[in-house]
C-alpha positions in Angstrom: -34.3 30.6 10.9 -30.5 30.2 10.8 -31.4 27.1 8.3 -32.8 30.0 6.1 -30.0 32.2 6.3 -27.1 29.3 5.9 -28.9 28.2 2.6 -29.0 31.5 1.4 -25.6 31.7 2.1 -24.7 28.6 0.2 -26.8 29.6 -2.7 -25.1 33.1 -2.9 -21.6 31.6 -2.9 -22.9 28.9 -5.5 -23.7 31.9 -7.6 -20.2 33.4 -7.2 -18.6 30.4 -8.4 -20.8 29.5 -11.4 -19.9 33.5 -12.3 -16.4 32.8 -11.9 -16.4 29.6 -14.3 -18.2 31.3 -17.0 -15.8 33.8 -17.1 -12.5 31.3 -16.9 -14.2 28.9 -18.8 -15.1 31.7 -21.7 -11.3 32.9 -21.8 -11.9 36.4 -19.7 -10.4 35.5 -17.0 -7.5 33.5 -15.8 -8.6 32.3 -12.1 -7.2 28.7 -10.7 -10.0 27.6 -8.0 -14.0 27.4 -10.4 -12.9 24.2 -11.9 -11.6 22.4 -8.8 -14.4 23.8 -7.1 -16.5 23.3 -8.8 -15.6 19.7 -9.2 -15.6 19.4 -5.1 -19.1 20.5 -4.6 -20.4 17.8 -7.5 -18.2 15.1 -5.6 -20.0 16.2 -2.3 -23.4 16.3 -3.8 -22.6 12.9 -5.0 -21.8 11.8 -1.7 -24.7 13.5 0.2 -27.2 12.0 -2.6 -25.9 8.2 -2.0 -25.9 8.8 1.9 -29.2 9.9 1.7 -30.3 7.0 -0.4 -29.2 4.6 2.0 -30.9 6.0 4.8 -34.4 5.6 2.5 
């Protein structure tokens, strides 16, 4: 149950910060922290994906 709730969690905050790029990334709005986000979370999927492929 608390599984359930984290990923719901994650998923609303991945929502926020795709909402937030498209609107730095379109010119609306000036905002520092999408981008480099953004750019965190793909490094760390990266690294979960490869750790999970060596455990296969």
């Amino acid at each position: 149950m608390h599984a359930a709730v984290a990923a719901l969690g994650v998923l609303r905050g991945m929502v926020a910060v795709d909402r937030a790029n498209e609107q730095t990334l379109s010119g609306r709005r000036r905002r520092w922290w999408p981008v480099p986000l953004s750019a965190l979370v793909a490094v760390g999927l990266v690294l979960f994906f490869t750790a999970w492929l060596h455990q296969v």
